[in-house]
C-alpha positions as CSV (number, residue, x, y, z in Angstrom):
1,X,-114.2,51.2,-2.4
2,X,-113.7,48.3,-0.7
3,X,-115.9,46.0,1.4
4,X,-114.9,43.1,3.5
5,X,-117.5,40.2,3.4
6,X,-115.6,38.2,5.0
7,X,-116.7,39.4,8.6
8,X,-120.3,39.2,7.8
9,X,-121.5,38.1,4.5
10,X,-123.3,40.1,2.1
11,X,-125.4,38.6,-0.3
12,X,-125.2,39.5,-4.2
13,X,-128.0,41.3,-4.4
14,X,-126.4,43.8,-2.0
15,X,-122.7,43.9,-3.8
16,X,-124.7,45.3,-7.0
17,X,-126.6,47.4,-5.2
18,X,-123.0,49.4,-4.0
19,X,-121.6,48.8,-7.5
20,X,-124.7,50.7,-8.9
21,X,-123.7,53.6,-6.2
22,X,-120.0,53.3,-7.3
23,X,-120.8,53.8,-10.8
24,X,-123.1,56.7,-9.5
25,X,-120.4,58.8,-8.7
26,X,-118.0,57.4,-10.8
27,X,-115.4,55.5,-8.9
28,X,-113.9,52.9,-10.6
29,X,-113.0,50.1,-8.6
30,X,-114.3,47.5,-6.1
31,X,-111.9,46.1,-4.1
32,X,-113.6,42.7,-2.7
33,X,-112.3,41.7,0.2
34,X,-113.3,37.8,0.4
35,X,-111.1,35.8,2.5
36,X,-110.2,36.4,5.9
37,X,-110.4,35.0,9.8
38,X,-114.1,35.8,9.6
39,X,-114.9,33.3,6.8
40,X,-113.8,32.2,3.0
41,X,-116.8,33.4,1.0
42,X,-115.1,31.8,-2.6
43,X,-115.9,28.6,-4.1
44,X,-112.5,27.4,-5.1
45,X,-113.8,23.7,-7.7
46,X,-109.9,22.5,-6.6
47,X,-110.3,23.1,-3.0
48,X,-114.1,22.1,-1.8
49,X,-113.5,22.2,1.2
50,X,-113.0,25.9,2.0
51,X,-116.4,26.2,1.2
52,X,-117.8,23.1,2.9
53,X,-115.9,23.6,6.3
54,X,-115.5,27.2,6.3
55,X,-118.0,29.4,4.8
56,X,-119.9,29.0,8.2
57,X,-119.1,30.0,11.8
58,X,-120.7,29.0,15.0
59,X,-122.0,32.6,16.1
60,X,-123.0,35.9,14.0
61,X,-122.1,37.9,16.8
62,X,-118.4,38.7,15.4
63,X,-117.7,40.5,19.6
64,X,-119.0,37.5,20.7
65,X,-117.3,34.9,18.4
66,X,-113.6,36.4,17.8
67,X,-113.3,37.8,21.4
68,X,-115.7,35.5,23.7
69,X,-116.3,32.6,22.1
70,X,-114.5,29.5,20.4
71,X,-113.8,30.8,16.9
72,X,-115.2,27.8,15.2
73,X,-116.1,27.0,12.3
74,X,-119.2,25.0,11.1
75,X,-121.4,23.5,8.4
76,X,-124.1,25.3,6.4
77,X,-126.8,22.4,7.7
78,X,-125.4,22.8,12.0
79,X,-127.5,24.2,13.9
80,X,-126.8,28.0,14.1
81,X,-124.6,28.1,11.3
82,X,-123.9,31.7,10.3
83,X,-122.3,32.5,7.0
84,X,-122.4,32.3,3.3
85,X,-120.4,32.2,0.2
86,X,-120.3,33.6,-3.7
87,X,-120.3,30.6,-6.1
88,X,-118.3,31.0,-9.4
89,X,-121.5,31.8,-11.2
90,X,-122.3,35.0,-9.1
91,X,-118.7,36.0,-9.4
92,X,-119.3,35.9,-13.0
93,X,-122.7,37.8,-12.4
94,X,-121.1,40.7,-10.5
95,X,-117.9,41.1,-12.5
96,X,-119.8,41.1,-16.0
97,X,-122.6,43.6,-14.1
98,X,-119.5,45.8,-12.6
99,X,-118.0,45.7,-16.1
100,X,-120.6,46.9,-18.0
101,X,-120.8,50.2,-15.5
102,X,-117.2,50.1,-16.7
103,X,-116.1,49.2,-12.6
104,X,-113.4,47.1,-12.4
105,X,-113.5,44.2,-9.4
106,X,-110.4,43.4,-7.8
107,X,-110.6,40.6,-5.4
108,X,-108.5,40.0,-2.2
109,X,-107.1,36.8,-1.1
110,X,-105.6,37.3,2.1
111,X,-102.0,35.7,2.8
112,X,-99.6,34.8,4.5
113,X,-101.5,35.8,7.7
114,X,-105.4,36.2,8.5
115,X,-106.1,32.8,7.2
116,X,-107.3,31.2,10.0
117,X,-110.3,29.5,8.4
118,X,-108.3,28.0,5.8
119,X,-106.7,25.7,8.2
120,X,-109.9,24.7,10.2
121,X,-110.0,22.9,5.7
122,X,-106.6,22.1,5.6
123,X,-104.6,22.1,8.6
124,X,-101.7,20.8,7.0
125,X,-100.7,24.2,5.5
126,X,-100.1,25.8,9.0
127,X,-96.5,25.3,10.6
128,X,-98.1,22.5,13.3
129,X,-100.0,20.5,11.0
130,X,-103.2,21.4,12.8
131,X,-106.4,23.6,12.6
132,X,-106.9,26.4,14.9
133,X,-103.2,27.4,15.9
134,X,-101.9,30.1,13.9
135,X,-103.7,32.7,11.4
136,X,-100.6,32.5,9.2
137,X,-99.5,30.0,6.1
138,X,-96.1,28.3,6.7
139,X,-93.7,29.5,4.5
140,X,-91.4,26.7,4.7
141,X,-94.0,24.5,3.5
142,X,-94.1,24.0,-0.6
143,X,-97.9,22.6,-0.2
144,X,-98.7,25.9,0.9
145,X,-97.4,27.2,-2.8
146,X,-99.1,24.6,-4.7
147,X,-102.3,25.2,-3.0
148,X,-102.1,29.0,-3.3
149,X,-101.3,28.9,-6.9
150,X,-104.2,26.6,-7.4
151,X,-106.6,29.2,-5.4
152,X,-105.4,31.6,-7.9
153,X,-105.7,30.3,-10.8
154,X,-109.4,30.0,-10.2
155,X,-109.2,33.4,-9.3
156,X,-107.3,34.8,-12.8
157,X,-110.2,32.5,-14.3
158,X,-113.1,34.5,-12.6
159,X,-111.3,37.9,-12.1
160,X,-110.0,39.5,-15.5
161,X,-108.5,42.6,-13.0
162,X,-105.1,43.4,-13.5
163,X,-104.1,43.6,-10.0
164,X,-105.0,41.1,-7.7
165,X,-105.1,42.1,-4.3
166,X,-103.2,39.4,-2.0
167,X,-103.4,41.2,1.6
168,X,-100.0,40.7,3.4
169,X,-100.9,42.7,6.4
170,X,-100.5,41.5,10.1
171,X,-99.2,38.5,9.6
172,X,-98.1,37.4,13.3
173,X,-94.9,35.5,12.3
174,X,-94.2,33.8,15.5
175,X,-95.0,30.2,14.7
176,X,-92.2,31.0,11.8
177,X,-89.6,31.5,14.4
178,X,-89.8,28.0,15.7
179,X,-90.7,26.0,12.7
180,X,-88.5,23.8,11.5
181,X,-89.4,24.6,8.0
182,X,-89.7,28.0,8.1
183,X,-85.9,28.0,10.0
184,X,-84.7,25.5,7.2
185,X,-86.2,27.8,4.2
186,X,-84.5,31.1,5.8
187,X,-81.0,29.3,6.1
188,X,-81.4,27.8,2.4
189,X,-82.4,31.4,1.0
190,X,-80.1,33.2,2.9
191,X,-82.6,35.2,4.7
192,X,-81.9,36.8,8.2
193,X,-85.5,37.2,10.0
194,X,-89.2,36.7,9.2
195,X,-90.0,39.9,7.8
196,X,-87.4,38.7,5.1
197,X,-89.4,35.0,5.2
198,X,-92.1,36.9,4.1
199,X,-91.0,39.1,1.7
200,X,-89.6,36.0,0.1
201,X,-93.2,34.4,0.1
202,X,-94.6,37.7,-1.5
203,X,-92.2,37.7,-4.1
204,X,-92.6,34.2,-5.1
205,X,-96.3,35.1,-5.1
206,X,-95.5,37.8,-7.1
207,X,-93.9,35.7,-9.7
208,X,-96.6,33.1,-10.2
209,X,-98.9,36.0,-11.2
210,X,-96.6,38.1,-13.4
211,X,-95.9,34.7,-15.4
212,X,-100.2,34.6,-15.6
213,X,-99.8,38.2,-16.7
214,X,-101.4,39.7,-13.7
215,X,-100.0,42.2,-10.9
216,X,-100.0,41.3,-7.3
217,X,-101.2,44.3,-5.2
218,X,-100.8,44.5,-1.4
219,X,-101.2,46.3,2.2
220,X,-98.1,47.9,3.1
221,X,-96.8,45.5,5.2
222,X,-95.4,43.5,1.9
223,X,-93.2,46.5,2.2
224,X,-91.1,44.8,5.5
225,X,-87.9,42.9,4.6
226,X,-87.6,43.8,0.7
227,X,-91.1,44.7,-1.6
228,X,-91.6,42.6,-4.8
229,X,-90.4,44.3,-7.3
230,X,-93.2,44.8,-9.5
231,X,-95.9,45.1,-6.4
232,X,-98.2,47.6,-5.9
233,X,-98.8,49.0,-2.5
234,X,-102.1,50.1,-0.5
235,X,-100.9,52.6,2.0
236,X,-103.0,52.2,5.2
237,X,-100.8,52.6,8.5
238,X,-100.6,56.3,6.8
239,X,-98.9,58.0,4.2
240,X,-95.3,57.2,4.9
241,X,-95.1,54.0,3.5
242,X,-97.1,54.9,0.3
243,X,-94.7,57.9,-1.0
244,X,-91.6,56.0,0.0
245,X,-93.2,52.9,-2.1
246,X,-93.8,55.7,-5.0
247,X,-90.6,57.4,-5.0
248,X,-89.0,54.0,-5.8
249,X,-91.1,53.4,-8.4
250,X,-94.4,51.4,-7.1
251,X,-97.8,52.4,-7.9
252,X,-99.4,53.3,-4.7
253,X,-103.4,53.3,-3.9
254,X,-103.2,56.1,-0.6
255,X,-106.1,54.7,2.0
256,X,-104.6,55.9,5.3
257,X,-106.7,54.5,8.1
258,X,-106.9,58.2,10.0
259,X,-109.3,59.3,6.7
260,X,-110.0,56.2,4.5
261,X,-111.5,53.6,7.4
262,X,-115.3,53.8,7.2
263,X,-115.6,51.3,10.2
264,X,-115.0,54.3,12.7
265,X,-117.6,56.6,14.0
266,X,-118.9,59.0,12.0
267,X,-119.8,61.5,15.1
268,X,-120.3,61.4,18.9
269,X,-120.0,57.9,19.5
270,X,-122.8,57.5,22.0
271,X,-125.3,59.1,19.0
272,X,-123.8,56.4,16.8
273,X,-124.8,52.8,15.7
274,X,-121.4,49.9,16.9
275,X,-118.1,50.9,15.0
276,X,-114.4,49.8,15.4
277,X,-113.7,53.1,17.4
278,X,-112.0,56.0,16.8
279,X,-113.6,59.2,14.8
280,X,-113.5,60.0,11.2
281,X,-116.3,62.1,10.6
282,X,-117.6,63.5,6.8
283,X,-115.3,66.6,6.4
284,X,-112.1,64.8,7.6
285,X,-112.5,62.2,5.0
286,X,-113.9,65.3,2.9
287,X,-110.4,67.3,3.6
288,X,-107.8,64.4,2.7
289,X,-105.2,65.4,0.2
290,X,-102.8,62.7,-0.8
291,X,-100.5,64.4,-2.7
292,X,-99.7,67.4,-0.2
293,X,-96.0,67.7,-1.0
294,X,-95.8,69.9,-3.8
295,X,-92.0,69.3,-4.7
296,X,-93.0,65.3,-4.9
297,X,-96.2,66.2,-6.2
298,X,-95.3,65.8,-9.9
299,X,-93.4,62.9,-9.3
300,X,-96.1,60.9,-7.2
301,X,-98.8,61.6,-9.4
302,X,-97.0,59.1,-11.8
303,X,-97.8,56.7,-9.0
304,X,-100.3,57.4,-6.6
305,X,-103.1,56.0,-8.9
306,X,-105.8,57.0,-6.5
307,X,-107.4,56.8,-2.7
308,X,-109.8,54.0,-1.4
309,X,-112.3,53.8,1.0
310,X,-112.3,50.5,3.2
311,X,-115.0,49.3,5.2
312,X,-114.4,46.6,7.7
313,X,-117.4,44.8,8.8
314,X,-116.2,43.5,12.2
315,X,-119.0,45.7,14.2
316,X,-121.2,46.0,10.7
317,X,-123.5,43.4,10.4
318,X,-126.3,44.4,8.2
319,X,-127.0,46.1,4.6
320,X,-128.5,48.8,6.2
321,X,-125.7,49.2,9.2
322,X,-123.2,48.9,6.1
323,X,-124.9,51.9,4.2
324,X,-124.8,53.9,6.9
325,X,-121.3,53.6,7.4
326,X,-120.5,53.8,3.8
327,X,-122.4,56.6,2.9
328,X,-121.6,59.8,3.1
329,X,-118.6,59.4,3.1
330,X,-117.3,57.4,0.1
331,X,-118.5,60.3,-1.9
332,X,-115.9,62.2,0.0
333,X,-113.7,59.9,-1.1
334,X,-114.7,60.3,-4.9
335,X,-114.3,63.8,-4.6
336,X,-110.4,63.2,-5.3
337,X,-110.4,62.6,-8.6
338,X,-111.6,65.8,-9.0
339,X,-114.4,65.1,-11.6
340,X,-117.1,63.3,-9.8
341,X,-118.8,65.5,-7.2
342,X,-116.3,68.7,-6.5
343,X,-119.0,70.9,-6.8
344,X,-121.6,68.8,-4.7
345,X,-122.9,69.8,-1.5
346,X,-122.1,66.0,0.2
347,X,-125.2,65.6,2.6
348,X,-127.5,62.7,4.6
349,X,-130.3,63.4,2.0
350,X,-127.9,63.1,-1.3
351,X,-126.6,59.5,0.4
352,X,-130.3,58.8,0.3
353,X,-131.4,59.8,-3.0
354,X,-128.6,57.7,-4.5
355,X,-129.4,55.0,-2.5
């Protein structure tokens, strides 16, 4: 499962509470997404300020903020400050308390794109040298590697997870086009357009955590221009992406947004509390079979190491909106495995009685 806390913040209290649900019905992972336009919800000891100047937002209302308003950040003391953050010792808390329900945490730090609070801290990583212009990191920019590697090595230190989750999706890439470094670090490596800018920043990424002994794990878009070569790939936009990522030889996590996105409605939209759109009701999730293609079947299973459930919090700002939308239908989602809950009758009331 995965939740996003960067959107709206949820405190610890609440993260053990779904662990305790995970463990339940015996998924095995929690995929913490903590980093994102929304809010950086990690205190990095190297980097103070990510926590100091960005933790916060001006408005709770995520409609209001992203679409209507300023998309500003702000201090915990300003008035109508609206955020939060995880200090190292309750990352320590929940990891050792996921552990011991033997779930492993893998934590998500989102780059090269959907870092826009980052820069409203340090505005010197973007391309311009200044906050609030671009959600991406500057590739041509070797601060933006030293600082990165010194995020993650906090991260390795609090996160004992094989994989660590670097997002890669959506970056917007245009900046790149016009930046002088960016242009200067495609003509010294050779590389023809951004997507292969990218793939270069992935990949030297990817070494800085294979030399720490750690795998880097990513959206599917670190597919575009060339994938790492060790990289593992979360296939979202659909399946497509995921086999051809696990018939070269990647191990895939299948979370195809049409079954996997708990942020959409759940039924008849006007019977339903706010979602992101679209419909993915309790027996669609319920009827998702990742491995369809007998032939490959075989294979994939080599690879496809499992399927996720994601939920964005965009439109989900409280615990209880957050249940709702996570329950049912993640134990649709641990009915894959084919051990947990096969022969369970997935209902309202047995979301309750778990919860």
């Amino acid at each position: 499962m995965m939740l996003d806390c960067s959107r709206h913040f949820f405190t610890p209290q609440f993260i053990k509470k779904q662990i305790d649900a995970l463990a339940y019905f015996k998924l095995n992972r929690f995929h913490w997404h903590l980093t994102d336009g929304g809010g950086w919800r990690l205190e990095v000891k190297k980097y103070p300020k990510l926590i100091e100047e960005t933790a916060y937002r001006t408005q709770n209302d995520w409609t209001k903020w992203w679409r209507e308003h300023d998309r500003r950040y702000c201090h915990a003391s300003d008035s109508g400050a609206y955020g939060g953050y995880y200090t190292q010792e309750d990352v320590r808390d929940i990891v050792a308390y996921a552990a011991k329900q033997h779930i492993t945490v893998i934590p998500e730090i989102e780059m090269p794109g959907h870092s826009n609070e980052v820069f409203a801290a340090y505005p010197n990583l973007t391309c311009e040298g200044k906050a609030y212009t671009s959600p991406d990191f500057c590739p041509g920019n070797d601060s933006v590697f030293t600082f990165l590697e010194g995020v993650l090595t906090e991260v390795m230190q609090l996160f004992p997870s094989k994989y660590i989750h670097i997002g890669g999706d959506e970056a917007w890439q245009e900046k790149w086009k016009s930046c002088p470094k960016c242009q200067k670090r495609m003509k010294d490596e050779g590389l023809k357009d951004t997507h292969e800018l990218q793939a270069y920043f992935i990949m030297r990424i990817e070494k800085f955590l294979n030399a720490h002994g750690r795998k880097l794990l990513g959206w599917d878009e670190i597919m575009q221009g060339q994938l790492a070569p060790n990289a593992a790939v979360m296939s979202w936009t659909g399946e497509e992406a995921g086999l051809k990522a696990a018939k070269a030889g990647h191990h895939v996590v299948m979370t195809p947004g049409a079954y996997c996105y708990l942020d959409m409605y759940q039924d008849v939209p006007f019977t339903q509390p706010k979602a992101m759109g679209g419909y993915v009701p309790l027996e669609k999730v319920y009827s998702y079979e990742p491995i369809a293609n007998k032939e490959a079947a075989t294979m994939l299973e080599k690879y496809v190491d499992g399927v996720q459930g994601n939920l964005w919090t965009e439109e989900v700002p409280t615990p209880e909106h957050a249940e709702y939308m996570l329950y049912p239908r993640m134990l649709a989602i641990a009915r894959w495995d084919g051990h947990a809950i096969d022969q369970l009758t997935i209902t309202s009331e047995t979301a309750l009685f778990m919860l």
